[in-house]
DRENDO-1510 file (C-alpha; in Angstrom, 1 decimal, always signed):
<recs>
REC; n; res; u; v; w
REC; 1; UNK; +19.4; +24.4; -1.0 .
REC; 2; UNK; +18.7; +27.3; -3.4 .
REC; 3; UNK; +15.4; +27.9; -3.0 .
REC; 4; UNK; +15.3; +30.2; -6.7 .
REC; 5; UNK; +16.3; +26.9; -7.9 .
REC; 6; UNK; +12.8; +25.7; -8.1 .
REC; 7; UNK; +11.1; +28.5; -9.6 .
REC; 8; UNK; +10.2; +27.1; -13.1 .
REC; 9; UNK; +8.9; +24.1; -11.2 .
REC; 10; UNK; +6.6; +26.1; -8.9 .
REC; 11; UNK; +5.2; +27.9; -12.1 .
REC; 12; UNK; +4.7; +24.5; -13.3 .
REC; 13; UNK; +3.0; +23.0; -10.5 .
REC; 14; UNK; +0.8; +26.5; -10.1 .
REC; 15; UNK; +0.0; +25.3; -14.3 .
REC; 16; UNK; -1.1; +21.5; -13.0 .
REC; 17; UNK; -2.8; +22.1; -9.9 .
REC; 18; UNK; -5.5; +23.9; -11.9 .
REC; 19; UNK; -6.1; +20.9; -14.0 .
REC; 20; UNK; -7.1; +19.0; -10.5 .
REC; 21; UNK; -10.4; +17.4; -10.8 .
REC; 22; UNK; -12.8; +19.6; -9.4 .
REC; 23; UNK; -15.4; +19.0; -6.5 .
REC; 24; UNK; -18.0; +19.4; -9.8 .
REC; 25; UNK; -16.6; +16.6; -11.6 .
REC; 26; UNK; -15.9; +14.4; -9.5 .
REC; 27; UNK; -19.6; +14.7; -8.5 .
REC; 28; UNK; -20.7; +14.0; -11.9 .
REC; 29; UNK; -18.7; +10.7; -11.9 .
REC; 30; UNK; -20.5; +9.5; -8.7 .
REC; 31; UNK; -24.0; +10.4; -9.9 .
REC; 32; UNK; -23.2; +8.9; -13.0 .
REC; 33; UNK; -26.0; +6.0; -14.5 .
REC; 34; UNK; -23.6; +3.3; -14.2 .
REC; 35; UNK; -19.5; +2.5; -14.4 .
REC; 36; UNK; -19.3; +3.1; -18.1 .
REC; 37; UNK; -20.6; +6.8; -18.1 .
REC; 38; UNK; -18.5; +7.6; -15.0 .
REC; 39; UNK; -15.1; +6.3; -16.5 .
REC; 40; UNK; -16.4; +8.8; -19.9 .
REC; 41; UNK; -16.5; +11.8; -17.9 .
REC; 42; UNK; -13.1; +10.7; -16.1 .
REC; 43; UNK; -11.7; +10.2; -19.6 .
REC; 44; UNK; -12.8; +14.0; -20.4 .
REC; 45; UNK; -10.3; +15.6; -18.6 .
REC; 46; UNK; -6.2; +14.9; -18.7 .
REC; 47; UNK; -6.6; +11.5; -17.4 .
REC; 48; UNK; -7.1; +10.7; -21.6 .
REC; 49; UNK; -3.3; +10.9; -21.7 .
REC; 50; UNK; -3.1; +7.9; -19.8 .
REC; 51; UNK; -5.5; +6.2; -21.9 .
REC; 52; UNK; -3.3; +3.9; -23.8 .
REC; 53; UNK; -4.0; +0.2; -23.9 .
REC; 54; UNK; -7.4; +0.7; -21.2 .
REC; 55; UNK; -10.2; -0.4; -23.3 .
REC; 56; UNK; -12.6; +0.6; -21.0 .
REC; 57; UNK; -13.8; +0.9; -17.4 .
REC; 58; UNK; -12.8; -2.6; -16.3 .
REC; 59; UNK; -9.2; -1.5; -17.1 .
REC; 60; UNK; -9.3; +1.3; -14.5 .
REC; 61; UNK; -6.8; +0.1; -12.6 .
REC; 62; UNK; -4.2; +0.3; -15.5 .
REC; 63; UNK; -5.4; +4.0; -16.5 .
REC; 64; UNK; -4.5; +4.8; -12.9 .
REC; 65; UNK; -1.2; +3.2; -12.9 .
REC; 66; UNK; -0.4; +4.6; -16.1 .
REC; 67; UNK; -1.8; +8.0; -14.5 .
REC; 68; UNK; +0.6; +7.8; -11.8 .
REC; 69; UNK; +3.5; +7.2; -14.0 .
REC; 70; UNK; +2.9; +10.2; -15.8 .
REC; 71; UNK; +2.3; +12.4; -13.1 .
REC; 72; UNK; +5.7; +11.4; -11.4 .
REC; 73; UNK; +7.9; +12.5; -14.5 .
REC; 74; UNK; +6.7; +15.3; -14.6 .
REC; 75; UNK; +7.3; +15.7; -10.3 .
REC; 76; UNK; +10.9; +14.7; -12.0 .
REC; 77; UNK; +11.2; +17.6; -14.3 .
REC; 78; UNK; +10.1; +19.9; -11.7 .
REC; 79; UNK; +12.2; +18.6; -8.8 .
REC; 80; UNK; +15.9; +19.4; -8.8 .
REC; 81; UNK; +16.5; +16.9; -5.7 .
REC; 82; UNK; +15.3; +13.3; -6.7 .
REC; 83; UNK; +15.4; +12.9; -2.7 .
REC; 84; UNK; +12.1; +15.0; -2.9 .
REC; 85; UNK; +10.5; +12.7; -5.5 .
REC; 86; UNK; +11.4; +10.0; -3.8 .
REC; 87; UNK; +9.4; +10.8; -0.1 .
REC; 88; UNK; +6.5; +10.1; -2.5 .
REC; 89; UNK; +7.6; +7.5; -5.1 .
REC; 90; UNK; +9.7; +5.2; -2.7 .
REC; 91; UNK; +6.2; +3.3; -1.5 .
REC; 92; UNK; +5.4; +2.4; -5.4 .
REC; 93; UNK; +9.3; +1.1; -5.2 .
REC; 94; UNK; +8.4; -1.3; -1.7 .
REC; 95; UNK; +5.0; -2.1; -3.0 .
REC; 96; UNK; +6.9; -3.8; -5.9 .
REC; 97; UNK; +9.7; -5.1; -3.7 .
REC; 98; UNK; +6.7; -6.8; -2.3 .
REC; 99; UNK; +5.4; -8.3; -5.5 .
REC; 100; UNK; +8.8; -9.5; -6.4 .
REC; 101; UNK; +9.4; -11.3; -3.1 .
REC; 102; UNK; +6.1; -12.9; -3.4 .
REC; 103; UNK; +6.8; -13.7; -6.9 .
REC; 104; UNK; +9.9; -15.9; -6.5 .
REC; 105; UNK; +8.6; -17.7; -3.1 .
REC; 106; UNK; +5.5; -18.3; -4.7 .
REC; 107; UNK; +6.9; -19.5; -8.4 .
REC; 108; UNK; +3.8; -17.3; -9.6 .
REC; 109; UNK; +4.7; -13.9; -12.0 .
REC; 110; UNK; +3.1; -10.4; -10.3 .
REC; 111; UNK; +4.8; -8.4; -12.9 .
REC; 112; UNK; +1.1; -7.3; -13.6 .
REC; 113; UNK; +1.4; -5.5; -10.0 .
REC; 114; UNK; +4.2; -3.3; -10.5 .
REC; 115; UNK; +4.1; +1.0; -10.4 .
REC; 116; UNK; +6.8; +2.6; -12.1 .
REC; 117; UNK; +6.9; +5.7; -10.2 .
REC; 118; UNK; +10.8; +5.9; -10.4 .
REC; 119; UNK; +14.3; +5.0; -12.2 .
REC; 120; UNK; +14.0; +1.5; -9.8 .
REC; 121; UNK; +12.9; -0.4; -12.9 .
REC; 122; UNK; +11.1; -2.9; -10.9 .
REC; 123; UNK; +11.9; -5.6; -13.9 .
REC; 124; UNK; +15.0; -5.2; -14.2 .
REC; 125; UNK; +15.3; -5.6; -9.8 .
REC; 126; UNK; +12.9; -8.8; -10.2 .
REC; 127; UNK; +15.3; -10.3; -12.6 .
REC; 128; UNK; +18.4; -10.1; -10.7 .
REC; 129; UNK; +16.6; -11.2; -7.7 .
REC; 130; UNK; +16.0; -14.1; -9.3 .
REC; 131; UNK; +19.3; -14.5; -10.5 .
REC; 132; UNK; +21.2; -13.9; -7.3 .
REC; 133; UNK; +22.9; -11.2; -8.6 .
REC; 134; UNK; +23.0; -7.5; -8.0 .
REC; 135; UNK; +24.5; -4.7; -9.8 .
REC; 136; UNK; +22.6; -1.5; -10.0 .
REC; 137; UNK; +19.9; -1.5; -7.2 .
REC; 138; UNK; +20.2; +0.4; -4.5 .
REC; 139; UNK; +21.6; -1.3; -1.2 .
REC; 140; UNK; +18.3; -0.8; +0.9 .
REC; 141; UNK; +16.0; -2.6; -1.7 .
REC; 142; UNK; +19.1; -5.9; -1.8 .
REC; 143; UNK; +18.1; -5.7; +2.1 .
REC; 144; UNK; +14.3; -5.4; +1.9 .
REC; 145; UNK; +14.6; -8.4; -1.1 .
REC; 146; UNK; +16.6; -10.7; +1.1 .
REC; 147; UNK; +14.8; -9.8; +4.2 .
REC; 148; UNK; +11.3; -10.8; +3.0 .
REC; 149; UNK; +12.5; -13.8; +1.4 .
REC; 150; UNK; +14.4; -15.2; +4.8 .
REC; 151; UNK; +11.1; -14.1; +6.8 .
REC; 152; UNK; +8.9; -16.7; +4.4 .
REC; 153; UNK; +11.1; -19.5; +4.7 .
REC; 154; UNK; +11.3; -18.8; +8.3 .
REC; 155; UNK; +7.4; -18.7; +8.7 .
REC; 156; UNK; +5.7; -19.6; +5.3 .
REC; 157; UNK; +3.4; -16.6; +6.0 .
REC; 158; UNK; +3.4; -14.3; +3.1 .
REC; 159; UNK; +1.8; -11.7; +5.3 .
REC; 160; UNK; +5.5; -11.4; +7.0 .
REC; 161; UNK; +7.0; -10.1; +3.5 .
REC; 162; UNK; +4.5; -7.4; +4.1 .
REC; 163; UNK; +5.5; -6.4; +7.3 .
REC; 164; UNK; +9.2; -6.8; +6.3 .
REC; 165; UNK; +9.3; -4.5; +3.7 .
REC; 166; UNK; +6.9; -2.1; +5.0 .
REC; 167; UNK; +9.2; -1.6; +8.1 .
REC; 168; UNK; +12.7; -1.3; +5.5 .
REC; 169; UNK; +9.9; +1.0; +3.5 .
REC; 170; UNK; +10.0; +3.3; +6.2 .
REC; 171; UNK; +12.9; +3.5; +7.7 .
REC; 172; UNK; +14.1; +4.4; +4.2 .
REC; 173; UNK; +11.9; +6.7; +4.6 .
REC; 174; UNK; +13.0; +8.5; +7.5 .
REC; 175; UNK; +16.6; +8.2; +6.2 .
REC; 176; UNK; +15.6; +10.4; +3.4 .
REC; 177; UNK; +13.9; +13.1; +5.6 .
REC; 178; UNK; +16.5; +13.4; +8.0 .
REC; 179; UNK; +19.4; +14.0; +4.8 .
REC; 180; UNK; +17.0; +16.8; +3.6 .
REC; 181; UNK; +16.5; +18.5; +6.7 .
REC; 182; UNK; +13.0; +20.4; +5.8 .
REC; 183; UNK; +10.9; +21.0; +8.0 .
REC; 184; UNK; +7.5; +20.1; +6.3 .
REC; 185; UNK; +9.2; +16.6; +4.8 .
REC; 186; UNK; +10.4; +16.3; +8.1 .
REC; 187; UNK; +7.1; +16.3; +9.4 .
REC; 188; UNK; +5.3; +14.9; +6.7 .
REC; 189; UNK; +7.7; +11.1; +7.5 .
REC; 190; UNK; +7.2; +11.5; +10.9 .
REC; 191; UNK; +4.0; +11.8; +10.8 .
REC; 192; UNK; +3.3; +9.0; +8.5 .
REC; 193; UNK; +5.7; +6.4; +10.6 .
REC; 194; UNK; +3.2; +7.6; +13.6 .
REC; 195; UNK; +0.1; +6.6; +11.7 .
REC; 196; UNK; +1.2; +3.5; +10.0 .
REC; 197; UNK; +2.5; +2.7; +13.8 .
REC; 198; UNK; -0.5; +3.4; +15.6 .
REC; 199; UNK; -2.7; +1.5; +12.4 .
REC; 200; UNK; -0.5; -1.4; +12.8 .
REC; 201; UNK; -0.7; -1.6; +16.4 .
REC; 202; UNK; -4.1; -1.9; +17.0 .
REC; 203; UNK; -4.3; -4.3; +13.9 .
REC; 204; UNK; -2.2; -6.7; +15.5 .
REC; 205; UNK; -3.9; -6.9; +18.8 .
REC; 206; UNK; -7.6; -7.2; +17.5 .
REC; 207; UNK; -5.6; -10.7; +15.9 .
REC; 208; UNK; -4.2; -11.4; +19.7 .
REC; 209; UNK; -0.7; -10.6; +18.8 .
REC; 210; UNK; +2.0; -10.3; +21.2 .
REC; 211; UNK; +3.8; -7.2; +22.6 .
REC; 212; UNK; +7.2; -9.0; +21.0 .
REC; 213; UNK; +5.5; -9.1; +17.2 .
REC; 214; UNK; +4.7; -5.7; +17.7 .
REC; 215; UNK; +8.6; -4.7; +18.6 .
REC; 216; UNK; +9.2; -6.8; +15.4 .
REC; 217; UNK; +7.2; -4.5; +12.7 .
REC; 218; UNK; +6.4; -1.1; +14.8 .
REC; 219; UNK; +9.0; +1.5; +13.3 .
REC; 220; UNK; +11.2; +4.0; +15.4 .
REC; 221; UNK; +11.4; +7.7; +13.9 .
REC; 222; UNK; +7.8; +9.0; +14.4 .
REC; 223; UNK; +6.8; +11.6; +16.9 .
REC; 224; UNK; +5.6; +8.7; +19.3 .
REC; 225; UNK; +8.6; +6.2; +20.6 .
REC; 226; UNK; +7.5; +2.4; +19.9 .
REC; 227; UNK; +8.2; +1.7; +23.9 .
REC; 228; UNK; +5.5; +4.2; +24.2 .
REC; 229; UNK; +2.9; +2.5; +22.0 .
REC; 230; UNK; +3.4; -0.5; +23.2 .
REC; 231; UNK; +2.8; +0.5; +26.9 .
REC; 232; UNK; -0.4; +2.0; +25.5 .
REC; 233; UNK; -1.0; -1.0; +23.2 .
REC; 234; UNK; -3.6; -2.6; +25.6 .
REC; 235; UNK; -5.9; +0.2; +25.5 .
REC; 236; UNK; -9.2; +1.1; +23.5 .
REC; 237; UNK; -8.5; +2.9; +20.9 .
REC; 238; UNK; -9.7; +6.5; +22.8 .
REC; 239; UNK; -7.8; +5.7; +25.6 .
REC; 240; UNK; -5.1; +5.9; +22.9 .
REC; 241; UNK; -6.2; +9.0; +21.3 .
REC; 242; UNK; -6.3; +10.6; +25.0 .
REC; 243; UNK; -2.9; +9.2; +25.7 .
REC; 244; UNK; -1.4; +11.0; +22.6 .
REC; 245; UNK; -3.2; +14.3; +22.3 .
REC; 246; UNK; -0.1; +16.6; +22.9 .
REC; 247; UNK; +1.6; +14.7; +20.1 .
REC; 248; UNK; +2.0; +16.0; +16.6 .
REC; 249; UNK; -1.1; +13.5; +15.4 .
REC; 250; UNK; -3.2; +13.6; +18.3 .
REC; 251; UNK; -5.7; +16.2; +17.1 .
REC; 252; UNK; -6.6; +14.3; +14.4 .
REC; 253; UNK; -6.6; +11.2; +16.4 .
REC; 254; UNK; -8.9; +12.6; +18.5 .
REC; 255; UNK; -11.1; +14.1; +15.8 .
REC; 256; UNK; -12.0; +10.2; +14.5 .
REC; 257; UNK; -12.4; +8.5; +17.7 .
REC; 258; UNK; -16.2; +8.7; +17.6 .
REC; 259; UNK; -16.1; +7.0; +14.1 .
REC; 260; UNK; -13.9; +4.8; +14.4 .
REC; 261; UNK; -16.2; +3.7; +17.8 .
REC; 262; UNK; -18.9; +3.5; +15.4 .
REC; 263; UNK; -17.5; +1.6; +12.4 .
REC; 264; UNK; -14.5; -0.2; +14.2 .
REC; 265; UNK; -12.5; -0.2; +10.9 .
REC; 266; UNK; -9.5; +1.0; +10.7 .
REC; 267; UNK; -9.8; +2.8; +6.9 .
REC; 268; UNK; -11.3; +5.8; +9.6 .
REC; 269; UNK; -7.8; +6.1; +10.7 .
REC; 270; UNK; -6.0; +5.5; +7.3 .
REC; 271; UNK; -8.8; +8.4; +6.0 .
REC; 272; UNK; -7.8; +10.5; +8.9 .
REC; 273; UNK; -4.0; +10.3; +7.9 .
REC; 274; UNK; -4.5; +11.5; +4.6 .
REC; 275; UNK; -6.5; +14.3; +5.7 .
REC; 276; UNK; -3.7; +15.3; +8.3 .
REC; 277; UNK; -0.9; +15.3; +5.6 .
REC; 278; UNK; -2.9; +17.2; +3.0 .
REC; 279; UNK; -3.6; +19.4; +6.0 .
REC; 280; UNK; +0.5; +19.8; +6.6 .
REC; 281; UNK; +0.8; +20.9; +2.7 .
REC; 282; UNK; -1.9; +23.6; +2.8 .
REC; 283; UNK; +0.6; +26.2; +3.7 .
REC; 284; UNK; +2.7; +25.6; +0.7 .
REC; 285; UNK; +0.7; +27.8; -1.5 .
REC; 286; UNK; +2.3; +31.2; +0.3 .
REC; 287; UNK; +5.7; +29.7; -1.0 .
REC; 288; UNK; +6.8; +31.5; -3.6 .
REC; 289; UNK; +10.0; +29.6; -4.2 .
REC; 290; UNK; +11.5; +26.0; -3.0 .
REC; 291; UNK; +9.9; +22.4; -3.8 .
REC; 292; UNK; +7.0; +22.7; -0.8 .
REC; 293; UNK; +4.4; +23.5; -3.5 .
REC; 294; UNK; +5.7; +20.9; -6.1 .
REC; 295; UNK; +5.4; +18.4; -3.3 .
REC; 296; UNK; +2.2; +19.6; -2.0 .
REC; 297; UNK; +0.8; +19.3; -6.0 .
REC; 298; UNK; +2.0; +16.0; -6.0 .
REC; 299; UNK; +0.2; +14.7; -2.4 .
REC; 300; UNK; -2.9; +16.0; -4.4 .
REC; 301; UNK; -2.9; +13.9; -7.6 .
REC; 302; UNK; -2.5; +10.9; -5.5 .
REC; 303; UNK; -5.5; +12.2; -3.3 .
REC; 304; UNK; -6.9; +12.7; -6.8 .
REC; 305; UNK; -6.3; +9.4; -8.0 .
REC; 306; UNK; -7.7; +7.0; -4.4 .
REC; 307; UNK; -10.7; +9.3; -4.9 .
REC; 308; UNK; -11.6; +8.4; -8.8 .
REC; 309; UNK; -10.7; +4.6; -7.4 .
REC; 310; UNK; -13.4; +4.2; -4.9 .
REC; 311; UNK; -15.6; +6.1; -7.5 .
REC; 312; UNK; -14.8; +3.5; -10.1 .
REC; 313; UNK; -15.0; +0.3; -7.8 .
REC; 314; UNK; -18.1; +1.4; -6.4 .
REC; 315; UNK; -19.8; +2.1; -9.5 .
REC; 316; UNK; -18.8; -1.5; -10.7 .
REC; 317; UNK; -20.3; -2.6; -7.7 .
REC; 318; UNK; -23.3; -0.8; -7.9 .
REC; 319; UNK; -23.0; +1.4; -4.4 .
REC; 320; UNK; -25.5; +4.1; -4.9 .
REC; 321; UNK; -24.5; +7.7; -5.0 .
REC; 322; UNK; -25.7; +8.2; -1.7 .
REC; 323; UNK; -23.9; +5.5; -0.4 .
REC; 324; UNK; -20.5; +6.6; -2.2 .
REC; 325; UNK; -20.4; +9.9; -1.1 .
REC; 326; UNK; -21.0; +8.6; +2.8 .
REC; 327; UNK; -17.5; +6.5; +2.4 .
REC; 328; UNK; -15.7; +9.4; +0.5 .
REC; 329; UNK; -16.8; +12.3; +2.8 .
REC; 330; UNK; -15.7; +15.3; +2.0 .
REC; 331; UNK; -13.7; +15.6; -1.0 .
</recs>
């Protein structure tokens, strides 16, 4: 990798990261009167680019979709190596994977579902799904397609495609990582498969799975071996946190034990994640050249973008400001 290679794309990102939603603004959407007036103020900013057909607030979810389709053509035009692009955009591609799978079992249409984050026109995959036929689409997606849809017949769970594809999700994943071989995207994978691991582990035993379900959907490439989590897999969740706190994630493991004790939910932990692979991206703004602070622009938009959704749904629901701002913590 030529590292010069990226320089009009660092300039670019240096250009976008200053048109970030500030602390300020996002504080005027949550103190907003009501929904409307927060989605105006949201509007106000370059999020109007993504305006088209959203006819107001109770189309948010479109705005952000259309948001995030934006925002990953331009990662494309600053990114020389799609392989980049793709640590980011490949969950968008296995969320609709998911959608399609479900789609064809079910005999319903979730084309309203999909994200197009990528070239993986999720259309034209549903379409030769359907058909039996492939031509285009990349061998791991044929895989993730074909497993989901042998795993509902097997079971007639739909929860199943889920773990399915979220386990071909990440080993794609790691696939990626390991054929790039930098350090931070390294880390940034690993780290991730660690989290979902540890997230889905002690999912399944609060619903009294088995050890042998969770050597069926636990993923191999984090910085914790799934023989490892499933000797631990018995354990509270601080006994866990104690058990790991030499690994790569067991600082912030530690650091949301107490909450997690308190609340019991495991969005602490999926908050917790975030806030550790933000944390891995902050030294990307001494790089000067290479696609670490493209990357780490792009991990902020989507930051961006989960934080204006729980804005939005909680103004629609009427959560107070005071309320809000307890779920969001520090932004």
């Amino acid at each position: 990798m030529d590292r010069l290679d990226y320089a009009q794309g660092v300039v670019m990102a240096r250009v976008y990261e200053k048109r970030l939603l500030d602390k300020g603004k996002l504080d005027k959407m949550i103190d907003a009167k009501d929904a409307d007036e927060a989605f105006k103020i949201l509007l106000d900013s370059e999020y109007i680019k993504s305006a088209e057909g959203v006819d107001g607030v109770k189309n948010y979810e479109l705005l952000l979709k259309n948001e995030t389709s934006r925002v990953f053509k331009l990662g494309a035009e600053m990114l020389n190596d799609k392989r980049i692009l793709e640590i980011l955009s490949l969950k968008y591609d296995y969320h609709n994977l998911k959608a399609i799978v479900k789609g064809k079992v079910s005999g319903k249409n979730f084309d309203d579902l999909f994200i197009y984050s990528s070239d993986n026109n999720p259309d034209k995959i549903r379409v030769q799904f359907e058909n039996g036929h492939f031509t285009d689409t990349k061998s791991e997606f044929i895989k993730a397609l074909r497993s989901g849809e042998a795993i509902y017949e097997e079971t007639n769970d739909p929860q199943m495609i889920d773990i399915v594809i979220d386990k071909a999700y990440y080993s794609h994943l790691k696939e990626i990582s390991d054929s790039l071989a930098i350090d931070l995207f390294s880390e940034y994978v690993s780290s991730s498969i660690d989290f979902f691991n540890i997230s889905s582990m002690l999912r399944a035993v609060k619903m009294g799975k088995s050890q042998n379900f969770l050597n069926q959907i636990l993923v191999e490439g984090g910085g914790v071996s799934v023989s490892r989590l499933i000797s631990l897999s018995r354990e509270d969740f601080d006994r866990v946190a104690v058990a790991l706190k030499s690994e790569r994630v067991g600082r912030a493991l530690l650091e949301c034990v107490d909450e997690y004790k308190e609340k019991g939910s495991l969005g602490v932990i999926d908050n917790m994640r975030d806030v550790f692979l933000s944390r891995l991206n902050s030294d990307s703004r001494f790089v000067s050249f290479g696609p670490e602070p493209i990357f780490a622009y792009l991990v902020a938009k989507e930051k961006e973008i989960s934080i204006i959704r729980l804005i939005l749904v909680g103004k629609l629901n009427n959560i107070p400001s005071t309320k809000l701002r307890e779920r969001l913590g520090d932004i």
